[in-house]
C-alpha positions in Angstrom: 0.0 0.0 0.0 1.2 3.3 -0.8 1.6 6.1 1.9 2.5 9.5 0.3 2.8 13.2 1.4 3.3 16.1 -0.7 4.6 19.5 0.1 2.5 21.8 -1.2 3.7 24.6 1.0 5.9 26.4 3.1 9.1 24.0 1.4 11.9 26.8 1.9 10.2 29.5 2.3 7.9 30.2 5.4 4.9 30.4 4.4 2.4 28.5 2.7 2.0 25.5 4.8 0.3 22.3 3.3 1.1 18.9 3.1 -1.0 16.3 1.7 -1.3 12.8 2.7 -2.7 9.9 0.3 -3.2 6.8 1.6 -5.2 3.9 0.0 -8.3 5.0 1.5 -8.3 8.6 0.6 -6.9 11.6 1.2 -6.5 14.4 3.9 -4.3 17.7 4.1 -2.6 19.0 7.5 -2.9 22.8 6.9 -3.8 25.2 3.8 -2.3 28.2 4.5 -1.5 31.8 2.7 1.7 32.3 0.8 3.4 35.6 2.1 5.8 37.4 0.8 6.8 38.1 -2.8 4.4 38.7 -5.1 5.7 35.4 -7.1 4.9 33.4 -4.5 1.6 35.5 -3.5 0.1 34.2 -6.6 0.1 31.2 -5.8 -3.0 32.0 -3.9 -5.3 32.8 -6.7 -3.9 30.0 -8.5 -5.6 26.1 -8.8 -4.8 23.7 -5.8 -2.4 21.2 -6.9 -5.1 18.6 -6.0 -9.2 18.8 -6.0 -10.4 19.9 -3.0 -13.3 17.8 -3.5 -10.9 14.3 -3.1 -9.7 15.7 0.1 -11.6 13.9 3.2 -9.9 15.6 6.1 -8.3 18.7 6.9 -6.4 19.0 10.0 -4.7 22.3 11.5 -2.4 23.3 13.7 -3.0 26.9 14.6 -4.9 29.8 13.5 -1.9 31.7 12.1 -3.0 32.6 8.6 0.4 31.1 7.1 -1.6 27.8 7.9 -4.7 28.3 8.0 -5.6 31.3 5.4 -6.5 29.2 2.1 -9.3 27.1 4.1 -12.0 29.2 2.9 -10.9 29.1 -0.4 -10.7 25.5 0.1 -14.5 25.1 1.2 -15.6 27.2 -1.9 -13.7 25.2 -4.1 -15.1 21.6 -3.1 -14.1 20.5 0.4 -16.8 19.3 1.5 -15.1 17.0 4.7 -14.6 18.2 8.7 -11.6 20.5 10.0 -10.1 19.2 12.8 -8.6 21.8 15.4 -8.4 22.9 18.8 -11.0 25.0 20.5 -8.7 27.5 20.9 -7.9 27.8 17.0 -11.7 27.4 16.4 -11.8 30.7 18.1 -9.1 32.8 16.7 -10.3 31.2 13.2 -13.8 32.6 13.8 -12.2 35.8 13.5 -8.8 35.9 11.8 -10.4 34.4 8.8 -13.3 36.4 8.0 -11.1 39.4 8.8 -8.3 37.7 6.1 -11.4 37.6 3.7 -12.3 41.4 4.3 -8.5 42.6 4.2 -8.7 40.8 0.4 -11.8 42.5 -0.3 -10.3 45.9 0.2 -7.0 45.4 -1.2 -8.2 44.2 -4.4 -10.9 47.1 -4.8 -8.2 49.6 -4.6 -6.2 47.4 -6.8 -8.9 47.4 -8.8 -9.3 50.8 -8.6 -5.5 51.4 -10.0 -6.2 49.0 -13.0 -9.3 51.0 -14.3 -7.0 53.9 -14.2 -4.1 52.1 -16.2 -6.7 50.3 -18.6 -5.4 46.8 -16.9 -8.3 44.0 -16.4 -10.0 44.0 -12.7 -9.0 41.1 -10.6 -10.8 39.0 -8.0 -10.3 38.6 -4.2 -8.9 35.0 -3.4 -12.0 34.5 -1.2 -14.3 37.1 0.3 -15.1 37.4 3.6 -18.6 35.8 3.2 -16.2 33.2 2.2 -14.4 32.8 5.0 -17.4 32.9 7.1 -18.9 30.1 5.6 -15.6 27.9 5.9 -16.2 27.7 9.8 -19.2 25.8 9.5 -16.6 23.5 8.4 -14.9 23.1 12.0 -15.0 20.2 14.5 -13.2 20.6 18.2 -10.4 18.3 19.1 -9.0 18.2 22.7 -5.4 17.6 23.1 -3.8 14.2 23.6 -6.8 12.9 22.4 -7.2 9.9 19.5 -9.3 10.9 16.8 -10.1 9.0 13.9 -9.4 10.9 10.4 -10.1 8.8 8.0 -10.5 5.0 7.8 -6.7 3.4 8.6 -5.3 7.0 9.9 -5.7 8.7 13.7 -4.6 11.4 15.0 -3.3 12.7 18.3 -3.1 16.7 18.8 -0.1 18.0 21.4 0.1 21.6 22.9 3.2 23.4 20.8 3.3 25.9 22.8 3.0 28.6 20.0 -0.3 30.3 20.1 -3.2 29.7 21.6 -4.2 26.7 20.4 -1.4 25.5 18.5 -0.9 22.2 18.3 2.0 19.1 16.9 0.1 16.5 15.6 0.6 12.9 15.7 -0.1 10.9 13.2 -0.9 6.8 12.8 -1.6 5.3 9.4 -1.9 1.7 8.7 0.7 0.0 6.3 -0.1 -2.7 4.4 2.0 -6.1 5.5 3.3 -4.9 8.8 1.8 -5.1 12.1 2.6 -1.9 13.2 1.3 1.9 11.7 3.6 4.2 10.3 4.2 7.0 12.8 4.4 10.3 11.4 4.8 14.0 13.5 4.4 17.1 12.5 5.4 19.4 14.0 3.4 22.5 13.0 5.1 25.7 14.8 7.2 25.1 18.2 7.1 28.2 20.4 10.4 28.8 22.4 10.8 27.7 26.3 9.5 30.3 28.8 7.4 31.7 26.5 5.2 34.4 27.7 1.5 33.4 27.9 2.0 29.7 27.0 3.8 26.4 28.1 6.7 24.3 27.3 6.1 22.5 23.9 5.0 18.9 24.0 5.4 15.7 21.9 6.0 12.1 21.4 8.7 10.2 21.2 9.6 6.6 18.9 8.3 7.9 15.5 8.9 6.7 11.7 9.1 10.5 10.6 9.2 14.0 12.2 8.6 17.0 9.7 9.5 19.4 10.9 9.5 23.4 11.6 12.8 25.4 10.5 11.8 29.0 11.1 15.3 29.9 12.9 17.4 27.0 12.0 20.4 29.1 11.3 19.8 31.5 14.3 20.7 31.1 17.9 19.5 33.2 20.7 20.7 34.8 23.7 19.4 33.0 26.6 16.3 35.7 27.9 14.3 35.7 30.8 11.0 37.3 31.5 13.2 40.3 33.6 15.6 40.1 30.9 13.2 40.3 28.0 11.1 43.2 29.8 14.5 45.0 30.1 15.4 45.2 26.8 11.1 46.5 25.8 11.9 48.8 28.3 15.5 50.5 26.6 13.8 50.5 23.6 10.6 52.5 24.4 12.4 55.1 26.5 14.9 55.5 23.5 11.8 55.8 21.1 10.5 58.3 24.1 13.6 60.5 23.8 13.4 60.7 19.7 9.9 62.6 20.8 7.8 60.8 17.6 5.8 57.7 17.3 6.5 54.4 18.3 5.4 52.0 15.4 5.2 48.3 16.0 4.0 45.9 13.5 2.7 43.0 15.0 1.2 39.9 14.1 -2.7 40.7 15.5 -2.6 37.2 17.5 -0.9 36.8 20.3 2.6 39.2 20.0 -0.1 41.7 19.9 -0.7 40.6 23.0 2.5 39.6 25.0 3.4 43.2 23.9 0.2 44.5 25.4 0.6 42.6 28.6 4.6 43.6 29.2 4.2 47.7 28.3 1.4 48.1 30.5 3.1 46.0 33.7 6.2 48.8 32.5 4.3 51.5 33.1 1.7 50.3 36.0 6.1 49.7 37.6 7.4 53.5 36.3 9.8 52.0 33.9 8.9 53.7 30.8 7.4 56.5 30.4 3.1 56.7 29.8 1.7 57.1 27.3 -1.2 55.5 25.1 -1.0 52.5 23.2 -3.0 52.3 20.3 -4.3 49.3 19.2 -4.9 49.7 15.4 -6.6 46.3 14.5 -9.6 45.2 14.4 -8.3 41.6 14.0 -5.8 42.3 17.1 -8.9 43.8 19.1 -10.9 40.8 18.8 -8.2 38.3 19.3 -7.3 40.2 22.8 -11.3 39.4 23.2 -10.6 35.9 23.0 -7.5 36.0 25.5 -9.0 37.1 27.8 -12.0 34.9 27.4 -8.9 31.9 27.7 -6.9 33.2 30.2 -7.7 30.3 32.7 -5.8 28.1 30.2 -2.9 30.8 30.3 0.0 31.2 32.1 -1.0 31.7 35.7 1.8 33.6 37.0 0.5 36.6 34.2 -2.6 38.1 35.0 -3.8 38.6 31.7 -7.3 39.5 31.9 -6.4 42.6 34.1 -3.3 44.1 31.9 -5.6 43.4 28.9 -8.0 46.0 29.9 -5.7 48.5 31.2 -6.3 52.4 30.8 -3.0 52.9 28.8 -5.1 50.7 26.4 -6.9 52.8 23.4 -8.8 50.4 21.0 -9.3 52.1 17.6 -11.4 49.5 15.3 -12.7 51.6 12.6 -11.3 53.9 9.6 -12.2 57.1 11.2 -10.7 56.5 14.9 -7.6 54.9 12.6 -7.2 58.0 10.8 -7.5 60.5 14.0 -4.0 58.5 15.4 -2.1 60.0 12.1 -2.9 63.7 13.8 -0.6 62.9 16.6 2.4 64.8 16.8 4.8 63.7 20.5 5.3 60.4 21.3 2.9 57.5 21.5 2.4 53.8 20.8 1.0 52.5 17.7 0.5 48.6 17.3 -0.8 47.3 14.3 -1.0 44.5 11.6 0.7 43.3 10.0 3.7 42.1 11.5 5.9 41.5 8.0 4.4 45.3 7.0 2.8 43.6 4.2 -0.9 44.7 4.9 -3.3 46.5 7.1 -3.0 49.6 8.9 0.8 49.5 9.4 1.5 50.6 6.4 -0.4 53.8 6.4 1.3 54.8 9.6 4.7 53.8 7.7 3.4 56.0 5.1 3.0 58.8 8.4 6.4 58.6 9.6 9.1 56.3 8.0 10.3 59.8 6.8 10.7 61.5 10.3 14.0 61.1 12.2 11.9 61.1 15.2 9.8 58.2 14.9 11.3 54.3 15.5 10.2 51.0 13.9 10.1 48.3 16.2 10.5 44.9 14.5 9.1 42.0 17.0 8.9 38.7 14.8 10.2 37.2 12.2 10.4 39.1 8.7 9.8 36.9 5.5 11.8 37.2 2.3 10.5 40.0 -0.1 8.2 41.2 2.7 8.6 45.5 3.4 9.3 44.3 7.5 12.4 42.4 6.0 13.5 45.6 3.4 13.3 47.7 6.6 15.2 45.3 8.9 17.9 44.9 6.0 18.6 48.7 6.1 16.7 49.9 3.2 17.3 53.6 2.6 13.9 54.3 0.8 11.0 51.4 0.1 7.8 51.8 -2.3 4.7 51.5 -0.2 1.0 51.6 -2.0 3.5 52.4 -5.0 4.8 55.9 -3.6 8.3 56.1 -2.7 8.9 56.9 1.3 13.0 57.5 2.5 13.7 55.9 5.5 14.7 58.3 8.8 12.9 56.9 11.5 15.3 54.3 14.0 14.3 50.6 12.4 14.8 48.5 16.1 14.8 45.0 16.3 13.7 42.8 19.2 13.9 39.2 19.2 12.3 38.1 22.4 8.8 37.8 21.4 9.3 35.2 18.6 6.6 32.7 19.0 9.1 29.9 17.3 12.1 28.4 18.9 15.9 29.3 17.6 18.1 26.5 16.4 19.1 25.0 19.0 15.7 25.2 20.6 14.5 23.3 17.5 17.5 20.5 17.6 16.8 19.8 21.1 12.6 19.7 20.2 14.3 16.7 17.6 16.3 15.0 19.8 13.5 14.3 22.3 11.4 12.7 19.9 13.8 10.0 19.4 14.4 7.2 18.1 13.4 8.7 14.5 13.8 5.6 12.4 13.3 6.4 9.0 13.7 9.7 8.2 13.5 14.0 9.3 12.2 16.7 6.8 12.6 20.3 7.3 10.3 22.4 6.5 8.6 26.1 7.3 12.1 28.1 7.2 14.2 29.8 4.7 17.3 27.9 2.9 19.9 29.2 5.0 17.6 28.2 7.9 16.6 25.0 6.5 20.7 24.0 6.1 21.5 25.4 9.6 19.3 23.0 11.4 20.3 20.5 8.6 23.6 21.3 9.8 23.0 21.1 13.8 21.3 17.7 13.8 23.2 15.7 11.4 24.8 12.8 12.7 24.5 13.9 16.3 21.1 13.8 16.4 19.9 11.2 13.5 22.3 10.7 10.8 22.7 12.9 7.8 21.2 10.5 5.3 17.8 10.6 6.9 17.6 14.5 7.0 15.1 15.6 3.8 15.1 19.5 2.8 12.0 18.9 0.3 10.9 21.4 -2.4 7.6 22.8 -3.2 5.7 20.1 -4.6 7.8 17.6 -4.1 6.2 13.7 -3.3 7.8 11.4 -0.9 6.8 7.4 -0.2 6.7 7.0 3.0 5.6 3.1 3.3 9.0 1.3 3.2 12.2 1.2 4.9 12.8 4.9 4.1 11.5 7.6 2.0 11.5 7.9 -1.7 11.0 10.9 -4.1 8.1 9.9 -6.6 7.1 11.6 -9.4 10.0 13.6 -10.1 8.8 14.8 -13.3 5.6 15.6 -11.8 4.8 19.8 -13.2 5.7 22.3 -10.0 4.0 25.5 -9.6 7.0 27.3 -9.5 10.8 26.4 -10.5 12.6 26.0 -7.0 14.7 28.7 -7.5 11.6 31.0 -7.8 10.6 30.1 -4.6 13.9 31.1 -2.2 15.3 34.4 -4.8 13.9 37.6 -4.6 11.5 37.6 -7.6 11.3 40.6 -10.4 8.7 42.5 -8.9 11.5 43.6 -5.8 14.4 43.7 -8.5 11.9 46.3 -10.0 11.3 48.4 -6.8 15.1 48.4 -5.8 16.0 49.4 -9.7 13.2 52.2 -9.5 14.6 53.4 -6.0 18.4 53.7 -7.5 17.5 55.3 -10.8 15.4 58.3 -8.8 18.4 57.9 -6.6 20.9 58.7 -9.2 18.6 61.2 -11.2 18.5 63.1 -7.7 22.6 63.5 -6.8 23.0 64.4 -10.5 24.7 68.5 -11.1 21.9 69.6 -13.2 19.4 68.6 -15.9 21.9 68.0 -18.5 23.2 65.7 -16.1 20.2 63.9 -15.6 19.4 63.7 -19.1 22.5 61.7 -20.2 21.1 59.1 -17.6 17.9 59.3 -19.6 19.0 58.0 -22.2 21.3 55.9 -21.1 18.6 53.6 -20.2 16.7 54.5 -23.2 19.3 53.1 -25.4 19.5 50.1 -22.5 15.7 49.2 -23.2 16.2 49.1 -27.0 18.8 47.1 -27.0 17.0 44.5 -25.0 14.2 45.0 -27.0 
């Protein structure tokens, strides 16, 4: 019998995660999420699954985050007709981080839309709307952790707290193999949160498995060992720096959960006197609701943080529509704006980047990780100037960094989450992380941890066996989406923006118009030629 899983996502790059399973009986996926990022792999989105939806039985997710979770509606409209199986927890944040993913489409393609018309181009559609999305949750069935449940005929599975979000969750998996008395054991491991982290526990897994697959979000990176006084510490420098600048503290955050932890440790700083007070804005109306549902799970939280009472703090300001949005931009001295979405790619961020990228005064706050191609990661590279909403915005404010909040654990947080789950027996992927990530944790586990033979790096769309003595690329020839160098190289579209940037660049240190003219055409004559 054969037992096969494709990777039909998030295969060196970080977004995107899907994997489909086939078995003899049918088959079921383990997350359908958005691709982020560049725009090459952003259109993936609005292009066809690489299966039917209709022939898939089962979906089953790991957390809400929409890199997992944010093609399910699309999913539903397209044909899947079958349960999706996820905590209660993720059921919750779904039943608004989806509907709102819906809406943001909605928007952004109506002003997309609206540039077209203008440029004679053809109007697009959203990828789903949010009556979409809102539909797809009738779709939802709770699972309790470290619980059995059947999936289809021949496969079980067991969910495990990850200790990444609220309601995040490994999964186990058992599927029968033709002529052997035993199931093939399969784990993934969907996204591990770091040790002491803020709001949630320790990760948790099995151990004795056939094959781990694995997260590689920071493969490559090791951390500083932190603390909750340590982490707090450095929050604290950072604000009072901002403070001193006298502008805006911007913070793109992801809307669930950093939103949050961020929340929860700038108002103890100020309820203490360590930083100065001053309001913090919440800009989201994703974030606002997802603090909703914290607080409705803070029970299931960690107890030493109380939660409930820093979440409704006075320091607080909730600004959910367009209007109260707007009236934050008339600010002038310093304040605290939090808002989606934590790469800069979308949402309200982006207009106060528009506000005060420019000033000297302002700061940037970074607090998560920053995909290829995303504006976040042009920022955290050092980007002098960046195109946003296709005007071009130089870059004065401070562009801080703080590491402490990632939801994911570093390298060597991730080779110890492997070693644990030993004996691995046939084989390791890696998957969910960049290339340079992906080889660093190649790198850190080989032959210490499970020898280097039985580590796998797939590539989108790739198909493994997996009944046998080891795994074995199928299909090799099979037609990919996208060429794998596609997927991990910055794609035309930001070789465009950067070659835009340098050419006003040069046009604006040239003497004087003669000057500038020469350049001209210079790249006149550059564009015939090619043509």
């Amino acid at each position: 019998m054969s037992i096969t899983v494709r990777f039909c996502g998030a295969a060196r790059t970080v977004t995107g995660a899907s994997y489909l399973f086939q078995t003899a009986a049918g088959a079921f996926l383990v997350d359908c999420g958005l691709f982020q990022g560049q725009k090459t792999l952003k259109e993936l989105n609005y292009g066809a699954f690489p299966f039917r939806p209709a022939d898939i039985r089962t979906v089953l997710l790991t957390h809400a985050h929409i890199d997992h979770s944010g093609l399910l509606p699309k999913l539903v409209r397209q044909g899947f007709a079958g349960p999706i199986l996820a905590t209660r927890g993720t059921i919750d944040l779904c039943s608004y981080m989806l509907p709102d993913a819906g809406s943001i489409q909605e928007s952004e393609v109506a002003q997309l839309n609206r540039r077209n018309k203008a440029r004679g181009r053809k109007e697009v559609e959203p990828i789903y709307t949010q009556a979409d999305a809102v539909a797809s949750l009738q779709s939802f069935r709770p699972v309790e952790y470290e619980h059995w449940t059947d999936v289809i005929p021949g496969v079980r599975a067991r969910y495990w707290n990850a200790g990444h979000l609220l309601g995040s969750a490994s999964i186990e998996l058992e599927i029968a193999e033709q002529g052997s008395p035993r199931p093939v054991r399969v784990l993934l491991s969907g996204d591990v949160g770091p040790e002491a982290k803020l709001l949630q526990p320790d990760p948790e897994a099995p151990v004795n498995l056939d094959y781990v697959i694995a997260e590689s979000t920071y493969g490559d990176r090791l951390r500083a060992a932190t603390t909750t006084m340590l982490r707090r510490q450095h929050l604290a420098a950072e604000v009072r720096e901002a403070a001193a600048a006298g502008g805006a503290l911007l913070i793109p955050a992801f809307a669930v959960e950093r939103t949050q932890e961020l929340i929860v440790d700038l108002v103890d700083l100020m309820e203490h006197g360590e930083i100065p007070t001053a309001p913090i804005f919440l800009d989201s109306p994703l974030a606002i609701r997802a603090t909703e549902v914290f607080r409705r799970h803070a029970a299931s939280l960690d107890p030493s943080v109380d939660a409930d009472r820093l979440l409704n703090s006075p320091h607080l300001k909730f600004t959910e529509t367009a209007d109260e949005s707007k009236a934050i931009m008339r600010l002038s001295g310093f304040h605290i704006i939090i808002a989606a979405s934590g790469m800069c790619d979308a949402g309200r961020i982006r207009h106060h980047l528009k506000r005060w990228l420019w000033n000297e005064r302002a700061t940037v706050l970074l607090a998560g990780f920053q995909a290829s191609g995303t504006l976040g990661r042009f920022l955290q590279n050092g980007a002098k100037a960046v195109r946003i909403q296709g005007e071009e915005i130089r870059v004065a404010a401070r562009i801080r960094m703080i590491d402490e909040y990632s939801g994911h654990a570093d390298g060597a947080g991730m080779a110890g989450w492997i070693a644990a789950r030993r004996p691995i027996s046939r084989g390791l992927f890696l998957v969910h992380g960049e290339e340079s990530a992906i080889a660093g944790l190649a790198e850190r586990v080989a032959e210490r941890i499970i020898p280097a033979a039985k580590v796998y790096q797939p590539i989108l769309d790739d198909i493994y066996e997996l009944a046998g003595p080891e795994p074995r690329v199928i299909d090799v020839d099979h037609r990919r989406r996208l060429a794998p160098e596609a997927v991990t190289r910055l794609d035309w579209h930001n070789e465009m923006s950067e070659l835009t940037l340098d050419i006003n660049d040069r046009l604006a240190a040239a003497a004087d118009d003669r000057a500038r003219g020469v350049i001209i055409r210079r790249l006149r004559r550059a564009l015939d030629e090619k043509a």
